[in-house]
C-alpha positions in Angstrom: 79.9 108.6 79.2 81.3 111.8 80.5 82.7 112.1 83.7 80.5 115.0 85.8 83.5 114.6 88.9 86.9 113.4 88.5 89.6 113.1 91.2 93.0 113.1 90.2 96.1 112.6 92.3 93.9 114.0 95.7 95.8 114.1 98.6 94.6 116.1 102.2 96.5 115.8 105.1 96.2 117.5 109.0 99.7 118.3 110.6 101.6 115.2 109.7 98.8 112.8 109.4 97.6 112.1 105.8 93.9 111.6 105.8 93.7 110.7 101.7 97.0 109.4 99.3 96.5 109.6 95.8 93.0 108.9 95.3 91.8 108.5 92.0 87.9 108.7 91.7 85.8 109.6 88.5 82.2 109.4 89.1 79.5 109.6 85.5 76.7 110.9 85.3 73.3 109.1 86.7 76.0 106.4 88.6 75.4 105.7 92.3 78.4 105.7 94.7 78.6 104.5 98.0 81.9 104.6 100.5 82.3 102.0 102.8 85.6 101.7 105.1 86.4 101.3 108.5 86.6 104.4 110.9 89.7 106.6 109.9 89.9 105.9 107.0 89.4 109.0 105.0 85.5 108.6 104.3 84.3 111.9 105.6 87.7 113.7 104.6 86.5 112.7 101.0 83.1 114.1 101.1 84.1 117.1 102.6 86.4 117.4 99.9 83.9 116.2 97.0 81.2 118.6 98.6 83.7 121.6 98.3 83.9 122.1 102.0 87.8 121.2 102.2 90.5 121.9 99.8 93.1 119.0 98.5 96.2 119.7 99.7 97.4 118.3 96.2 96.0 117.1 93.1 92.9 118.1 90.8 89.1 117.9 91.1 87.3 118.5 88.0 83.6 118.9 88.2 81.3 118.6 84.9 79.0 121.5 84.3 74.9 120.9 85.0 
């Protein structure tokens, strides 16, 4: 299967606090996702992220075409 989103590396932090380290994510196509964590733990960070609303501060986001 090809990946259609694949995090590599991502990293986003806000003045000194580091909302996401490293994450490594690679999501195929038709696969169903769901992120469960307690509160502050860089849930909502990633979906802003994964939905193109925020920038990583480091690493790479590759999205599959269609």
């Amino acid at each position: 299967r090809r990946a259609c989103l694949r995090l590599e590396g991502i990293g986003k932090a806000y003045g000194d606090t580091a909302a996401l380290r490293d994450v490594e994510l690679e999501i195929s196509r038709g696969e169903k996702v769901a992120l469960v964590g307690p509160n502050g733990a860089g849930k909502s960070t990633l979906m802003r992220v994964l939905a193109g609303l925020e920038q990583p501060d480091r690493g790479s986001l590759r999205r599959g075409h269609g």
